[in-house]
N, C-alpha and C positions, 0 to 999 in steps of 0.2 A: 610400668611405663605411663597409664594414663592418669596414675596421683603426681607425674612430677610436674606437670605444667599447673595446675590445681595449685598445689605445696609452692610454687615458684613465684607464682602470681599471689598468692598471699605474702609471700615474703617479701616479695616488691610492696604491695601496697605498706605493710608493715613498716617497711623502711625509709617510705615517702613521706615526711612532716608534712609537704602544704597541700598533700591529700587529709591527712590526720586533722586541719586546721576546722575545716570546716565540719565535721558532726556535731560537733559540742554547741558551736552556738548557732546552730541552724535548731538544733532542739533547745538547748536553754532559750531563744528567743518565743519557742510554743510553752516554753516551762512557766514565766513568768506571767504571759499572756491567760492561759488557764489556772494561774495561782491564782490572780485577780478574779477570774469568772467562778471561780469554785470557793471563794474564798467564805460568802455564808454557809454554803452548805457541805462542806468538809473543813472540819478544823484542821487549823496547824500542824500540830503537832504531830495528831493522828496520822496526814497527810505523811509527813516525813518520816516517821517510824516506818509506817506500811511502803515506802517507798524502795525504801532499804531493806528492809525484812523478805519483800517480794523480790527485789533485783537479787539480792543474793540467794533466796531459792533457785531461782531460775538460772542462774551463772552456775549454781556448784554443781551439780553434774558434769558441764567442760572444765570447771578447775578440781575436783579430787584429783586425777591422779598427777597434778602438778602441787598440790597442798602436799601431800604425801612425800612429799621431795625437800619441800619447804619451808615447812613446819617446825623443824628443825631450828633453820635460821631464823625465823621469825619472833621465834622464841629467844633468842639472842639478842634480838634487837626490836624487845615489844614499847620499852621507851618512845624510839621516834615514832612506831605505828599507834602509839598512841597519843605522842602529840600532833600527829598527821589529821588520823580522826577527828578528835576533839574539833579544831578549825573547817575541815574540809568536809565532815559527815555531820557531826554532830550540829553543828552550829548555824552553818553558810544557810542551807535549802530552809530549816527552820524559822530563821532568824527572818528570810526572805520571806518565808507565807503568811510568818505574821503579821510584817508591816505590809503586806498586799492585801490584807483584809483594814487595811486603814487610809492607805493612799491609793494612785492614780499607777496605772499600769507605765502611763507614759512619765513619770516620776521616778518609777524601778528601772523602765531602761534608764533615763537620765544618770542614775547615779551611778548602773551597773555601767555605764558607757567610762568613770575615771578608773575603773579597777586596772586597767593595764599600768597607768600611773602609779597607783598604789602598789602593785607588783615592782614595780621600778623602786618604789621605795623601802619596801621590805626585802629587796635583793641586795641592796646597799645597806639596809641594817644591820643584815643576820653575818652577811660575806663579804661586805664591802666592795658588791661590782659596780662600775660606773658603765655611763651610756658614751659614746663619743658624740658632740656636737649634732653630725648628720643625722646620728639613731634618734636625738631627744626632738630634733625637728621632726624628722618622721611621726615621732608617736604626736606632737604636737599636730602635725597635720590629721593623722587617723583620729582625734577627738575630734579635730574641728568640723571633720567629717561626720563622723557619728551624732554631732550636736544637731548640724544641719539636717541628718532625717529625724531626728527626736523633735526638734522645733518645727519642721514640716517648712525648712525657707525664711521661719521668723522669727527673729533675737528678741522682740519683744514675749514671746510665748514661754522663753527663758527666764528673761526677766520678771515674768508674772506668774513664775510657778513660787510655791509656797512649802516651807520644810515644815511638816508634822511629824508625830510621834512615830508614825508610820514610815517615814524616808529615815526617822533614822533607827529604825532597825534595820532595814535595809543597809542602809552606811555598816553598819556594823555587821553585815552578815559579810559585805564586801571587803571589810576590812579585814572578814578572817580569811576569806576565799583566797585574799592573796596571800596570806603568811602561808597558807597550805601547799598554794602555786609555787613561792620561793622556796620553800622547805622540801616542796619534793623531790630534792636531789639528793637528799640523805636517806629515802628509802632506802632498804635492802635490795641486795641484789636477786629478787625473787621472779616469778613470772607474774606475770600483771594480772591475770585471774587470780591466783592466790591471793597477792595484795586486796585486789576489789572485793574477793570474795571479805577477806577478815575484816577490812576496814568498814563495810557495809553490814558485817555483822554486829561487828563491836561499836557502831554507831548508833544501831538500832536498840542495843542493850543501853546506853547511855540516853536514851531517848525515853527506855519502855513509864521509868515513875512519873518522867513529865506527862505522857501520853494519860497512864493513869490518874495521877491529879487532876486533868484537863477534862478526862470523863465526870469525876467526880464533882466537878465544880458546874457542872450543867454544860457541858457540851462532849456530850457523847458521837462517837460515830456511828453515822445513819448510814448501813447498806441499800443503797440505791442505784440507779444505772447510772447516774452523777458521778456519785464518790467510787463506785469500782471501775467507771472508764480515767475517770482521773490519776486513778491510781497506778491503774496496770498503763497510762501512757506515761507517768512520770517514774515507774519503775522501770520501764525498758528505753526507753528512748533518751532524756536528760541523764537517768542514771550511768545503766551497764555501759548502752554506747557511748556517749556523750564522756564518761570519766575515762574509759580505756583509751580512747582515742586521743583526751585531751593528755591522758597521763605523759602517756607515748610521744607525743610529741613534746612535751617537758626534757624528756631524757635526749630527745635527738635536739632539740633547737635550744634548750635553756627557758628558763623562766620569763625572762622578759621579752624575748620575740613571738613567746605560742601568747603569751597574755594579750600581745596584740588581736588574735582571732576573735576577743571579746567585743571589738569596734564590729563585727560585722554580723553582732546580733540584730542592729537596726538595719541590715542591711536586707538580712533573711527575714525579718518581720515586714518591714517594706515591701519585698517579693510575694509574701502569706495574704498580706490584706489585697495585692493587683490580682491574682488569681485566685484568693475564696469569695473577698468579699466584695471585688467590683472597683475597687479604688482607681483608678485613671492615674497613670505614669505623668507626674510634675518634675518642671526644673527642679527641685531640691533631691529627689529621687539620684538623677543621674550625675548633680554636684556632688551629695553626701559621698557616696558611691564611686565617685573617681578620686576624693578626696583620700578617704579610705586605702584605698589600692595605691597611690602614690606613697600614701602614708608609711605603708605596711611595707611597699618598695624600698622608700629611704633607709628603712631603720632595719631593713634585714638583708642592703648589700654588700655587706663587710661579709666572708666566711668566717672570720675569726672574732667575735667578741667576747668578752670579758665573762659574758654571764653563761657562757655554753661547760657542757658537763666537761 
């Protein structure tokens, strides 16, 4: 009797998308932020290997005996888990740390602020789903939003930012994150531990000769209180939780409405600097920010759109 209220209430939150919306980019908005601050003294690559490597230690314990069920299937269908990977493990987080050891933190949110657009358009390429009018407003409203706290209030701080080699691998980490986001609907029918568990494995193994090159060419990883807090925060938090949560909400809302919860990375890093670092609540603040929520309103009060599973 006293597992079923426990068991019920997991299942509720389980079944809830715009609870599921926000863990992913309330920690990718600290993922980014600490890419930038780590980024001399943890390499890349190292970074993302040990990220993966470590989140899926710590998950398989609660996914064996859901792998043991699995397995089976997975192995049926290693094709898409490997073109999953490739984009979503292999590529995105890496691709992200390197160009954040070259540009502007507030440069990475900038770019990572079009990726719901980008999912809009690799939903349309792969499956040819379309937005209706009101959804494309919306999402147009939720950047305009997200521009506004990324500029801090001013178009000119937009206009005087600069693309280096650094934003665009960024671009291009973004660009896979989305092919990963529209493609996850061809997943297997597995349990979500299992998936993370393999895909976080088998991303880490596509990682391992980069990582090793990357030692050898003089940039070794230095065990430090640095690089092992960054590590174990970007294996549990951006990772395990952050992917399961966003995954989940993929399957319940579709691709291009959970894409939209990427607009409210600038929302949760806006909240991060008024409460750690002192920052004082500005008009742009509570523009971005209802910009946002109107946005994400427009474009997700249809029940039925095109791009849901």
């Amino acid at each position: 009797m006293s597992g079923k209220p426990a068991a019920a209430g997991r299942t509720r939150f389980w079944d809830r998308p715009w609870f599921l919306l926000l863990p992913a980019p309330l920690f990718w908005s600290g993922n980014f932020v600490l890419g930038r601050a780590v980024a001399d003294a943890v390499p890349p690559v190292a970074l993302a290997f040990w990220r993966w490597t470590l989140g899926a230690l710590i998950l398989l314990p609660f996914a064996l005996p859901h792998l043991r069920r699995d397995l089976t299937v997975m192995r049926r269908h290693w094709k898409i888990i490997v073109l999953l990977t490739v984009p979503g493990i292999a590529v995105f987080n890496t691709f992200a740390y390197i160009g954040l050891g070259h540009t502007t933190a507030l440069n990475g949110v900038m770019i990572q602020s079009s990726m719901p657009v980008m999912i809009v358009g690799m939903s349309f390429l792969f499956f040819r789903d379309t937005v209706t009018p009101v959804q494309a407003l919306g999402i147009a409203v939720s950047l305009t939003g997200a521009m506004t706290l990324v500029s801090r209030g001013d178009p000119a701080a937009l206009a005087n930012l600069h693309l280096n080699a650094g934003d665009l691998w960024i671009l291009a980490a973004c660009v896979a994150y989305a092919a990963y986001t529209a493609l996850l609907r061809r997943r297997p029918g597995v349990h979500g531990f299992s998936f993370i568990v393999v895909t976080f494995l088998l991303g880490a193994a596509m990682l391992l000769p980069f990582m090793v090159w990357e030692g050898l060419s003089g940039r070794p990883l230095q065990l430090t209180l640095t690089s092992v807090a960054a590590i174990g925060y970007v294996a549990v938090f951006p990772s395990i939780l952050a992917y399961i949560a966003f995954n989940r909400a993929v399957l319940l809302l579709g691709a291009n409405r959970t894409g939209l919860s990427i607009h409210l990375i600038p929302v949760f890093g806006s909240i991060l600097a008024m409460l750690f670092l002192g920052e004082r609540p500005q008009w742009f603040h509570a523009a971005g920010i209802a910009l946002i929520a109107a946005g994400v309103v427009l474009a997700t009060r249809h029940p039925r759109l095109s791009n849901t599973q």
